[in-house]
N, C-alpha and C positions, 0 to 999 in steps of 0.2 A: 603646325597645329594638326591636331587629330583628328579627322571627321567623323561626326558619330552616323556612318550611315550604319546599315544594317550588317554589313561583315564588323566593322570596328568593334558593335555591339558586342556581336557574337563573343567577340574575342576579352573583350573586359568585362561581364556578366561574370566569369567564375573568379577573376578577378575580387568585383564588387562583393560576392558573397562569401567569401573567404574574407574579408575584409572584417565585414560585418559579425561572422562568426570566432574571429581572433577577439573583435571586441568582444563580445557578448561570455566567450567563453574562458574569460582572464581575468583576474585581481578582482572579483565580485564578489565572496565570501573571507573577510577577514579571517586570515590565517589565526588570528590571536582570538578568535570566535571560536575556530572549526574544528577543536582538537576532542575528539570522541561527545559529537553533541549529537542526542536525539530530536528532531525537529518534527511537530507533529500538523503534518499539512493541510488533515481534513481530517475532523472527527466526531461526524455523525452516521448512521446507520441507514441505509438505503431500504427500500429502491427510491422512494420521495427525495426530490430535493427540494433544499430550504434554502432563505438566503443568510440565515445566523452563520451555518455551517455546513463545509463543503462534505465530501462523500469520502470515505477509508482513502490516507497517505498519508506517509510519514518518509522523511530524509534524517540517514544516517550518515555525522558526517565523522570521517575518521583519518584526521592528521588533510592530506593534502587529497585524500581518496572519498568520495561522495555515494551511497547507493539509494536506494529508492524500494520501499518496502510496503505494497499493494499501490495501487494505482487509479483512485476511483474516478470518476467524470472532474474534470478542471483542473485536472494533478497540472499541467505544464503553468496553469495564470498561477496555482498557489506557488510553487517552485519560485516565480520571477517576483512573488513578494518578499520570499526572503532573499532576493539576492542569488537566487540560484539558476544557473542556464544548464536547459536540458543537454547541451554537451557537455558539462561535468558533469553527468550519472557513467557512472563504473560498471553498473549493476541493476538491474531490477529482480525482487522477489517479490514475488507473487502468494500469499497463503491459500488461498480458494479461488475459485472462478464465477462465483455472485457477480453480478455486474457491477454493484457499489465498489467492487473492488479492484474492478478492473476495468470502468469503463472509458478511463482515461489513458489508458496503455496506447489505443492507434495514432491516437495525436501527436504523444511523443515519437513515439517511431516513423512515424508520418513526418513531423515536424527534424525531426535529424537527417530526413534524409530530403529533405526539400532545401535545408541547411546546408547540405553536401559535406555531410559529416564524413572523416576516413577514418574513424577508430570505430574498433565493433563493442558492442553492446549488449552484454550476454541476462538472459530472463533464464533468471530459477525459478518452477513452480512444480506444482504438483502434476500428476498424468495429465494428459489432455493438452497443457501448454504447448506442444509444439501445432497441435492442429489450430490453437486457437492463434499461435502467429503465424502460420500458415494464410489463417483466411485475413487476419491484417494485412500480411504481405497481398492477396490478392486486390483489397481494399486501395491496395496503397499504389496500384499498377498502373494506375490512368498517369496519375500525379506526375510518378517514374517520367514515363514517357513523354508525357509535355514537355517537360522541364521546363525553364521559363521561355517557353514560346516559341524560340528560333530553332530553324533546320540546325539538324543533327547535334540537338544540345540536350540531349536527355539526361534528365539524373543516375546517379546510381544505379545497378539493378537494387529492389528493395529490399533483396536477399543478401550483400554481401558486406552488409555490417552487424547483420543480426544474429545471434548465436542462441541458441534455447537449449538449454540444461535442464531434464526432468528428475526432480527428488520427489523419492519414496519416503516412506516411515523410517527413520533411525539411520538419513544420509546425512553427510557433512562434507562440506566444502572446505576449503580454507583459501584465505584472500591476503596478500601480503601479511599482516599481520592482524590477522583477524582470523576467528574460527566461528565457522556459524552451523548448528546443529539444528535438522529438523526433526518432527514429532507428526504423526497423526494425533489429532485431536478428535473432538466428540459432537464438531456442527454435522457431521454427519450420520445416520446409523444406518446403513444398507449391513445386511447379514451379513455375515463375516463368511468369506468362501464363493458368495455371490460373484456376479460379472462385474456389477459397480463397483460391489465393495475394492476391487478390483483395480478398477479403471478410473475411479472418483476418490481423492483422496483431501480432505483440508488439512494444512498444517501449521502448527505454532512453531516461531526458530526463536533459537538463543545467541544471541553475539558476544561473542568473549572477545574482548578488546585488553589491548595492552595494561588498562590500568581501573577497568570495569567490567560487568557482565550488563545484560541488555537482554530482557527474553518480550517478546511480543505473540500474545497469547492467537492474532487474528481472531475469528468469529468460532467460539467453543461450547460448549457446556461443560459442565463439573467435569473435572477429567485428571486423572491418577497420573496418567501423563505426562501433561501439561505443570502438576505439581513436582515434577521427578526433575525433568526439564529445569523448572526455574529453583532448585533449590540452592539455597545460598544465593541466591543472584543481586546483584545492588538496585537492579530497577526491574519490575514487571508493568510492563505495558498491555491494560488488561484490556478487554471488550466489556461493555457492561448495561444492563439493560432492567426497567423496571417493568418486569414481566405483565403484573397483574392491573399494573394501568392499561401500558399495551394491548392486552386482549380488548379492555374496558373502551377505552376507544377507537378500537378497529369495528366492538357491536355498534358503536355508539353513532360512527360515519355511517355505517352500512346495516342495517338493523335487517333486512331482509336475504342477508347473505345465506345461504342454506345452510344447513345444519353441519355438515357431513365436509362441506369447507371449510368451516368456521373449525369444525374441533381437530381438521389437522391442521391451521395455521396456530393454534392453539397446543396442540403435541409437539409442533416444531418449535416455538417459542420457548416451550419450558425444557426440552431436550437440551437442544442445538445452543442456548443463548445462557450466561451466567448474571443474578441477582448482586446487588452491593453485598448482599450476607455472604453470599457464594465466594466471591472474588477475597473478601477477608478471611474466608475459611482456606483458600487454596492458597494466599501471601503466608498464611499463617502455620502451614504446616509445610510449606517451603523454604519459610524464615527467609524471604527477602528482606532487603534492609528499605524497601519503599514501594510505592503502589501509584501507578499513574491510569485514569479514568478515560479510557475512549472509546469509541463508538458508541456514541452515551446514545441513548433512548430511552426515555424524550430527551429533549434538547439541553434540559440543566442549563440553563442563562441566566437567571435570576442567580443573585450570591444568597437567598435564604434558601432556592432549590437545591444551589451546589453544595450547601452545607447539609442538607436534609440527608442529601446519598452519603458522602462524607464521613454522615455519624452514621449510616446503617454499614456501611464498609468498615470504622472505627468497631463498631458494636462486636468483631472476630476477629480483629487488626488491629493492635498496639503501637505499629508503625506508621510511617507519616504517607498521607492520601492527595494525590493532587488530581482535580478532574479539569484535563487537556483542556486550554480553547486553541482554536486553530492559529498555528505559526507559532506555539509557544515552545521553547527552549528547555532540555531538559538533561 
């Protein structure tokens, strides 16, 4: 019999978690579920959180391949609701670097390599993504080190399952069988020519899948782009926001906020963000074949609210309007 002193340990720990992650990471998404479904993981609008609904992330799942498209705070517990372990993601993209969007990205990467994951895991995002897993990596260095506890049992370095791919405006990837196109979009205005403009980029992508298209707009405003992007497309996955409430109770929590704040969270709201009108104007001169509601703001819970948006998105959209709740299949 085998003593569990502290060498035996040593020796069965990578053992145990391999173990642990063969189960975790096998037969947990029904193949007869998985074949080109969009899975919409968290879809409310930051920085607040709420407990109706988690923060931007959605799971693309395609044939036997899984990716992961923004990342907001809780992405890894929404994942294990549907069934999904963060060792199947293939992929992560990223459309901005909001924190709603991405506050949940260290966990995962965090949590893969505490796993002792050995397949890598490549993050597409806009400029900037490599510094921002750079300092995850640094985040993630104590962790490394420990490893679970005993002499010379360190994890991974945090660096050598992680890959980052930065897209521009008008890049394209292609993934077995899949083709995914990115856009600059309109959540930002820095002057065209500037350093930001430059250096800050948010993007919407399209997924053309074998036997669908798939465009997810990320956090935009009206954008000519974004309508070029998803033309023809079977599904738009939009962002969508009731602007003039919004202002209404952001005076209404803070009524002393100065002026001069107030009227730029006010410019960036109606910039940066598109209305129910908006979003049927831009399905509509895209002629998508359908229209799905996330990043809603407010919350739309009630079925007489979610019908309210519904018909103001109907009111420029003849097409069929579905507003996400979280984990729903589409």
């Amino acid at each position: 019999m085998l003593k569990l002193n502290s060498a035996n340990l040593n020796k069965l720990i990578p053992l145990i978690f391999g173990f642990i992650c063969l189960l975790q990471a096998h037969g947990i998404y029904a193949a007869e579920n998985s074949e080109n479904t969009w899975i919409t993981l968290g879809t409310t609008s930051g920085p607040i959180s709420t407990p109706e609904r988690a923060q931007p992330a959605n799971a693309l799942i395609n044939g036997e391949d899984i990716y992961l498209i923004d990342a907001g705070d809780g992405t890894a517990a929404q994942l294990s609701k549907v069934g999904i372990s963060i060792l199947e993601i293939r992929a992560i993209f990223l459309s901005h670097h909001h924190f709603d969007h991405v506050g949940g990205l260290g966990a995962i990467l965090g949590l893969r390599n505490q796993m002792e994951t050995r397949e890598i895991l490549t993050v597409y995002g806009p400029p900037g993504t490599q510094l921002m897993v750079e300092g995850i990596m640094q985040y993630m260095t104590p962790l490394s080190e420990v490893g679970n506890g005993f002499l010379n049992r360190p994890f991974a370095p945090v660096n050598e399952y992680i890959r980052v791919v930065e897209l521009r405006d008008g890049a394209q990837v292609e993934l077995n069988n899949m083709s995914v196109n990115a856009i600059r979009n309109t959540h930002y205005s820095f002057p065209e020519g500037s350093e930001e403009f430059e250096n800050h980029q948010s993007l919407s992508f399209r997924f053309d899948l074998p036997n669908r298209s798939i465009v997810y707009t990320g956090d935009t405003g009206p954008s000519e782009a974004v309508e070029n992007l998803a033309s023809d497309a079977d599904l738009l996955i939009s962002e969508v926001m009731d602007i003039d409430l919004t202002i209404d109770r952001i005076r209404a929590v803070n009524p002393n906020i100065p002026q001069q704040v107030f009227d730029g969270i006010v410019n960036h709201l109606r910039s940066h963000h598109v209305t129910p009108q908006q979003v049927g104007e831009m399905a509509t001169r895209a002629n998508v074949r359908g229209v799905v509601l996330t990043h809603v703001s407010p919350l739309m819970i009630e079925p007489e609210e979610q019908e309210f948006y519904r018909a103001q998105v109907n009111e420029t959209y003849d097409g069929e309007v579905t507003i996400a709740n979280d984990l729903d299949s589409f």
